[in-house]
Every structure is written in structure tokens, then in C-alpha cells.
LOVOVEX-661738 format. One record per atom (N, C-alpha, C): residue in three letters; x, y, z. Coordinates in steps of 0.02 Angstrom, whole numbers, plus 50000, padded with zeros to 5 digits. Each point is the difference from the previous one (the first is absolute). Layout:
ALAXYZ ...
//
This chain:
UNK484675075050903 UNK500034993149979 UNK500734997650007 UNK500294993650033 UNK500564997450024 UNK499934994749920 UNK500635001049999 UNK500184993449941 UNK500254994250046 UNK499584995549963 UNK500094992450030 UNK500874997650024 UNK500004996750038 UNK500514998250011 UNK500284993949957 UNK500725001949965 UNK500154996549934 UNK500734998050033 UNK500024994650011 UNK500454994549989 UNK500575001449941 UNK500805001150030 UNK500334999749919 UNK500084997149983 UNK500044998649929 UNK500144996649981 UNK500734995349971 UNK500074993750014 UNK500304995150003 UNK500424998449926 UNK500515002250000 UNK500344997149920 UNK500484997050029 UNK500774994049947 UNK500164996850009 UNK500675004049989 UNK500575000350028 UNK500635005049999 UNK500274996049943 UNK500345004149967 UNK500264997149915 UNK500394998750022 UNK500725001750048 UNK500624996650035 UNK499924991250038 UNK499745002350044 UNK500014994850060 UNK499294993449987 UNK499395004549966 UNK499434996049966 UNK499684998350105 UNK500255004850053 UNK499645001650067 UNK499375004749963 UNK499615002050068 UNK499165004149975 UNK500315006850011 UNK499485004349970 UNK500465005850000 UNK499345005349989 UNK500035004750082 UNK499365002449979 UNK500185007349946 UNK499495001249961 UNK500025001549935 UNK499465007450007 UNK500415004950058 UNK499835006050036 UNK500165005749988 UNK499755006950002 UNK500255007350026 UNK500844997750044 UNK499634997050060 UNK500514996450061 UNK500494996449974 UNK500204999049954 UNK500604994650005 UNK500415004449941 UNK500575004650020 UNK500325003549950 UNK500524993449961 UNK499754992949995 UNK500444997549971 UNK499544995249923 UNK499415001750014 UNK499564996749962 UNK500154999649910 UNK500014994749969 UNK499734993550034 UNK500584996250031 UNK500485002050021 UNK500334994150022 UNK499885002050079 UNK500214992850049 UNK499904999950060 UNK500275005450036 UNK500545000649986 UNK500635002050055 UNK500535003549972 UNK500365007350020 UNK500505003349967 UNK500654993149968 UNK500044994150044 UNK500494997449957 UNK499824995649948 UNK499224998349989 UNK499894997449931 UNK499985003649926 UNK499785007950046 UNK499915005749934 UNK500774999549993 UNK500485000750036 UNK500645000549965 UNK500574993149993 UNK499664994650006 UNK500144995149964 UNK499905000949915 UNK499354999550019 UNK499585002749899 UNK500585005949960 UNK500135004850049 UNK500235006149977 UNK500774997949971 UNK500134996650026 UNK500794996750005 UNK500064995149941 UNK499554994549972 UNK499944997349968 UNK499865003349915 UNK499615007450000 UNK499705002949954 UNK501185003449979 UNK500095001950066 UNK500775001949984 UNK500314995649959 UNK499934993350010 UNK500664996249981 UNK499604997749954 UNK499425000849973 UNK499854998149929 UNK499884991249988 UNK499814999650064 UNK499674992450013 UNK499455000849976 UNK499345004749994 UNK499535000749964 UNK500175003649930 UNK500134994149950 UNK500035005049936 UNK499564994349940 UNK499595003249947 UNK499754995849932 UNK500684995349966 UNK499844996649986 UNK500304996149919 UNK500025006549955 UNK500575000349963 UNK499885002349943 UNK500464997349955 UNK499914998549951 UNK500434997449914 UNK500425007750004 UNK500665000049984 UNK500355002749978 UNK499805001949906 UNK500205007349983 UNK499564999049912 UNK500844997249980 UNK499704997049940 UNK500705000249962 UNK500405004149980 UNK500714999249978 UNK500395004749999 UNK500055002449934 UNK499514996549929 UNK499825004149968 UNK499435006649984 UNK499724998450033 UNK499395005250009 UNK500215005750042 UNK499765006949972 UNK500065004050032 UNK499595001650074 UNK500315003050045 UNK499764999150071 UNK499575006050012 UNK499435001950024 UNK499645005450010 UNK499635000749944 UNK499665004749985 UNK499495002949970 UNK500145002649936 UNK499934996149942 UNK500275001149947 UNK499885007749980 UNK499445003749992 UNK500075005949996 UNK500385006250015 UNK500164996450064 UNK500735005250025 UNK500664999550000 UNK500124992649939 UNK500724999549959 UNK500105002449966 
//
């Protein structure tokens, strides 16, 4: 028995927002192309992707009270 022939599938590259097939075949998945994966990679460096966070106050103790 042959497995059907399957079409890959089609995602949207998180860099460039080009199609990006979404394969075994594409050692860059999901992004398009070695220079979008290391665009992303470059960006994760310089801390362009980071949360909000509130600073605690500087009366409260910092960490896990149990282990003060």
C-alpha cells in the first residue's frame, strides 16, 4: 500500500510573514530561509523579544520567602 501523495504543508514565516513550507525538507522550518531563522535568532540576542515586567518594590523581600 503507497501513501497518498500529501502536499506540504503551507505556514506563514514569523520573520518575513513569505509561505514557508512546513517540512522534513526545509532544515529552516518554520521560517523560510537560513536568513529569516537568523534574523529571529538575532533579535531573541538583543532582547527585542522580551515580557513587561513591574519591577517588586524595594521594600519587599525578593525571591522566595522561605529561603530568607
Amino acid at each position: 500500500m503507497n501513501p497518498p501523495d500529501v502536499k506540504p504543508r503551507q505556514v506563514t514565516c514569523p520573520t518575513c510573514k513569505g509561505p514557508s513550507a512546513y517540512e522534513p525538507g526545509n532544515p529552516f522550518r518554520p521560517f523560510c530561509s537560513a536568513r529569516c531563522k537568523g534574523n529571529d535568532f538575532g533579535a531573541w540576542a538583543s532582547e527585542q523579544f522580551r515580557l513587561a515586567a513591574e519591577a517588586p518594590p524595594d521594600d519587599q523581600p525578593f525571591g522566595d520567602a522561605k529561603l530568607q
